[in-house]
N, C-alpha and C positions, 0 to 999 in steps of 0.2 A: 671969219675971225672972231669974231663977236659970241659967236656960238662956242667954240674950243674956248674964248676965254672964261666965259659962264660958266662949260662944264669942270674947267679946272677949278674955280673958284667955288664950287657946289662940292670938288671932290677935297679941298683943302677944310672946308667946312665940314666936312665928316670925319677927317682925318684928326683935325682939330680938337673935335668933342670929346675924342679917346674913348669911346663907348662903342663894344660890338655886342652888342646882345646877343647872347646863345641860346639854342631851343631852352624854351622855359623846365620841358624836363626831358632826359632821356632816354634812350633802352639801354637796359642792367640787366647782365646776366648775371649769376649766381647758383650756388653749389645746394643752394637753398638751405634750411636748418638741418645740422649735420647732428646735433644733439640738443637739448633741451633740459633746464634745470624750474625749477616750482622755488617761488620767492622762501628766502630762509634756508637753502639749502646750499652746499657749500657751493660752490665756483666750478660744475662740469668735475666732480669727481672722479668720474673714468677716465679723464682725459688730463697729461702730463701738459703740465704747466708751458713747460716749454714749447706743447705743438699749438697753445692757444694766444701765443702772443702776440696783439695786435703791430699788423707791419702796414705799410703804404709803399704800391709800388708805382714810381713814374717813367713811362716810356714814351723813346717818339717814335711814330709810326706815321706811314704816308699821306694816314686820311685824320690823325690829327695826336693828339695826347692820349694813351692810354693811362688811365686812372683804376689802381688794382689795387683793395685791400684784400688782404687775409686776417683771417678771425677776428672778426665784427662782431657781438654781442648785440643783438636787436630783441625788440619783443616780441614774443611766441606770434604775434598776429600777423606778421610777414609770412606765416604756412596759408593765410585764407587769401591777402590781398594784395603781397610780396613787398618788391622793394624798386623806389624809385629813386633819381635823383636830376637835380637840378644845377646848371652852371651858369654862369656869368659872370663877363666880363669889362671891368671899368677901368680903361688907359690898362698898366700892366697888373692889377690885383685880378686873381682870377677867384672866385668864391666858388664855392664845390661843394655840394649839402645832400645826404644820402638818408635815405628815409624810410619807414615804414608808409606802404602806399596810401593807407584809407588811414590812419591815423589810431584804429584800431589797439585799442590797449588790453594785453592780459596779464595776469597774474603769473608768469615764467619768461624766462630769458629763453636765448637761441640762441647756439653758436653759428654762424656762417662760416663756413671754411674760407669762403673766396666770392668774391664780387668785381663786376668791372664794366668799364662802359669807355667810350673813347669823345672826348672834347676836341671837338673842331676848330677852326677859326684861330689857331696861335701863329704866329710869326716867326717864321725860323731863325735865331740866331738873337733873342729877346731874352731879357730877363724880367722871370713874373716872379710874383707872390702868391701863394696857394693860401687859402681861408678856407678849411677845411673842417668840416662835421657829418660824422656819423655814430646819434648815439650821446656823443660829448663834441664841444669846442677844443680845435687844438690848436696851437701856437702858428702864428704865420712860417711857411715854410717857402724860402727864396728855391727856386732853380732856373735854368739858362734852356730853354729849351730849341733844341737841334738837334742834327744827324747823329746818332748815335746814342743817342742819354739814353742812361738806363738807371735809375737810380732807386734805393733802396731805403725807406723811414723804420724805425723802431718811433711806433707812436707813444708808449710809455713815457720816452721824452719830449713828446709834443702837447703833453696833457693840461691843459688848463684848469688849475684847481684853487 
């Protein structure tokens, strides 16, 4: 008895804290840089405005959150060291930071077509907050995450300026 009350009282105490820590970073797949532009030059000339505009896409899946942008602008230095990122979670904010791996900086941007990685560890039938960056800070983003979501950002209006 004494023992089952311990353990409840150790699991109410983690429950408590509202802190699950997620691997410190993930694996990210990616389309890798699909074009490339040299600082001072316009915005990906070749390419119609409308197929480069940044989206966020949230899905649920069985082994956890998938987390999907399309056209991501990063620095050319993601061809040498790619792209990483990092999640965590405290009670329901979930923070989500996408990154050039080695930190590596050059003198040209990259388009990424597509990027994605899947966030473990969410609660089914919860509502979070997404703290989102890749590149730039963008505006918290609520969703409900469960069977079925599928949801779809235009991050233009997520952009913190």
């Amino acid at each position: 008895m004494k023992r089952s009350t311990y353990l409840l009282f150790v699991l109410l105490l983690v429950v408590s804290c509202g802190k699950y820590k997620l691997p410190h970073s993930m694996d990210m797949l990616s389309s890798g840089c699909i074009s490339d532009t040299r600082a001072g030059e316009d915005d990906f000339p070749a390419l119609d405005p409308e197929d480069t505009a940044p989206e966020l896409f949230l899905e649920y899946t069985p082994e956890g959150l998938a987390v999907t942008r399309k056209n991501a602008k990063l620095n050319c230095g993601i061809k040498n060291s790619g792209i990483s990122c990092e999640a965590t979670l405290s009670g329901n904010v979930l923070t989500y930071r996408a990154y050039e791996s080695d930190g590596l900086q050059t003198n040209c941007l990259c388009l990424v077509q597509w990027m994605t990685s899947t966030v473990p560890g969410l609660q089914e039938d919860t509502e979070y907050t997404l703290e989102y960056t890749c590149g730039h800070e963008y505006l918290p983003i609520q969703f409900r995450y469960r069977k079925g979501m599928s949801l779809r950002f235009d991050l233009k209006m997520y952009e913190k300026y």
